[in-house]
C-alpha positions as CSV (number, residue, x, y, z in Angstrom):
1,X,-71.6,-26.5,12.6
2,X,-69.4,-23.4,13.5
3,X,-66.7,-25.3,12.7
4,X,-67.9,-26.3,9.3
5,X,-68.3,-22.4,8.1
6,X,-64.8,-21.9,9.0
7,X,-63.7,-24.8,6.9
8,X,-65.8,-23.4,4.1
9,X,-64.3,-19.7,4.6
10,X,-60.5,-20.7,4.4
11,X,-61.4,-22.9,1.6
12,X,-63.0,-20.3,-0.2
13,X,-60.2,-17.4,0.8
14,X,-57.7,-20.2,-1.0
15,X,-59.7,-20.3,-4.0
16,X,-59.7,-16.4,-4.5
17,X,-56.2,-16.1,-3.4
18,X,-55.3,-19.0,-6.0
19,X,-57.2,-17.3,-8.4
20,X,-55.3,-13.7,-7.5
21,X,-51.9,-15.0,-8.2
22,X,-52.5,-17.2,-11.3
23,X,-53.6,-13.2,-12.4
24,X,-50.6,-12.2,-11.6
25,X,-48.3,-14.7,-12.9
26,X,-50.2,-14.2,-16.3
27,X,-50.2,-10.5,-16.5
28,X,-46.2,-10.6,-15.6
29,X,-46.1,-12.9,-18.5
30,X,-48.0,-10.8,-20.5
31,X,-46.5,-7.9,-19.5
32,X,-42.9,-7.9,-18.2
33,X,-41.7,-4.8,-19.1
34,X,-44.3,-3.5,-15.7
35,X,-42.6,-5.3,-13.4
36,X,-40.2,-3.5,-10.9
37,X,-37.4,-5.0,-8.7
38,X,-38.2,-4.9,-5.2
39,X,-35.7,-2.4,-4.2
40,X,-34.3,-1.7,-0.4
41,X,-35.6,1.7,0.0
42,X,-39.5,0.1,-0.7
43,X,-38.2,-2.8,2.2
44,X,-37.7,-0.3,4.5
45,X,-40.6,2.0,3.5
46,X,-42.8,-1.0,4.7
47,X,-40.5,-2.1,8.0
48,X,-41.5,1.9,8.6
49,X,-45.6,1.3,8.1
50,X,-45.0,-1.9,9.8
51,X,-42.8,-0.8,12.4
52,X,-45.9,-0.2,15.3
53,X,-48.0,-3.0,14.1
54,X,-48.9,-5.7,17.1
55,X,-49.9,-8.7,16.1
56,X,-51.5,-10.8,19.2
C-alpha cells in the first residue's frame, strides 16, 4: 500500500513538473526578449551555493 502512494507521488510530481516547463517554453515564446544567456559568472555563483552541499 506504501508502495502505491509513492507511485502516485512521483506520478503526480511529473505532472506539475510537466505542466512547469510547458509554462516556460510558452512564456519564452511569448516573451523572448526576457530571456538571458546563462553566463559563467551565474555558473560559478551556483558551484559557490553548491559548493558545501552533501548529498547522501
Amino acid at each position: 500500500m506504501e508502495t502505491e502512494n509513492v507511485y502516485e507521488a512521483n506520478e503526480d510530481e511529473g505532472i506539475i513538473i510537466s505542466l512547469f516547463l510547458d509554462f516556460l517554453i510558452k512564456d519564452a515564446m511569448q516573451n523572448p526578449s526576457k530571456l538571458v544567456p546563462y553566463t559563467q559568472e551565474m555558473s560559478d555563483e551556483t558551484d559557490d551555493l553548491l559548493a558545501d552541499v552533501v548529498i547522501d
